[in-house]
SETIBA-949302 format. One record per residue (C-alpha): y, x, z; residue number from 0. Coordinates in steps of 0.25 Angstrom, whole numbers, padded with zeros to 4 digits. Each point is the difference from the previous one (the first is absolute). Example, Ala and Ser with C-alpha at 12.3 -4.5 7.8 and 13.67 -1.06 7.14 Angstrom:
% SETIBA-949302
     c2     c1     c3   nr
  -0018   0049   0031    0
   0014   0006  -0002    1
//
This chain:
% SETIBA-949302
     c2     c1     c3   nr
   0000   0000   0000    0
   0015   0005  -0004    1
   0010   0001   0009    2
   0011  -0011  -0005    3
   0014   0007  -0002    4
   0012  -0006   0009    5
   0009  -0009  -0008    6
   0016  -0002   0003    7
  -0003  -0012   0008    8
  -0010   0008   0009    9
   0011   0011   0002   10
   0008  -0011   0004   11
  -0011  -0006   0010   12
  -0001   0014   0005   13
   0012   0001   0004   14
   0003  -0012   0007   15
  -0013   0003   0007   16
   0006   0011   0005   17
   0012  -0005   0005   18
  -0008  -0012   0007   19
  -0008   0007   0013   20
   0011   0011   0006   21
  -0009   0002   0013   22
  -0013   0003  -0011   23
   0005   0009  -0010   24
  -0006  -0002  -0014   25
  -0002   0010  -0009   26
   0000   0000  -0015   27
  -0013   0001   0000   28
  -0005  -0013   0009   29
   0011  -0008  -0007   30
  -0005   0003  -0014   31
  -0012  -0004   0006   32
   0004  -0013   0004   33
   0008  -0004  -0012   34
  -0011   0005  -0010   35
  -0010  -0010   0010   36
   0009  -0011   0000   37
   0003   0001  -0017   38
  -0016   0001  -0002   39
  -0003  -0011   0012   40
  -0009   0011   0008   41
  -0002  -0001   0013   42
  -0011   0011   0003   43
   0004   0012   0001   44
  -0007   0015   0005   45
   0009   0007   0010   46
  -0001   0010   0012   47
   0015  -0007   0005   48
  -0008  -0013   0008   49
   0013   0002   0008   50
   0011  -0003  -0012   51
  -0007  -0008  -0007   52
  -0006  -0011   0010   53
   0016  -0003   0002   54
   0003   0000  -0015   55
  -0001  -0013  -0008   56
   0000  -0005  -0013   57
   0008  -0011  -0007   58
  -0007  -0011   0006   59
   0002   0005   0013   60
  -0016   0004  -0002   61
  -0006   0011   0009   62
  -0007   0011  -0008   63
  -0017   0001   0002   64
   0000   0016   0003   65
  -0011   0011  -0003   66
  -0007   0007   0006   67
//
């Protein structure tokens, strides 16, 4: 499977994500993240970072399902 390229609206998502949580720094990377997940309706995703992102949400106010 490829890696999707972010589009102008998900640079924009990105950075209205990282406005949003001042006490959890987002960084480029978990943002892009979310904004691909939210474009491509994903909900599963593979991370080490449980912490982040068991407080991140998509769209639809959603939880992510994390792996391991």
């Amino acid at each position: 499977m490829d890696i999707p390229p972010l589009e102008r609206e998900d640079l924009t998502h990105c950075r209205r994500l990282m406005r949003q949580c001042h006490d959890l720094p987002r960084d480029l990377a978990d943002a892009s993240i979310v904004a691909l997940a939210d474009r491509l309706g994903i909900a599963k995703v593979f991370t080490l970072d449980h912490k982040d992102f068991s407080i991140y949400r998509l769209k639809q106010k959603k939880r992510f399902t994390l792996i391991p």
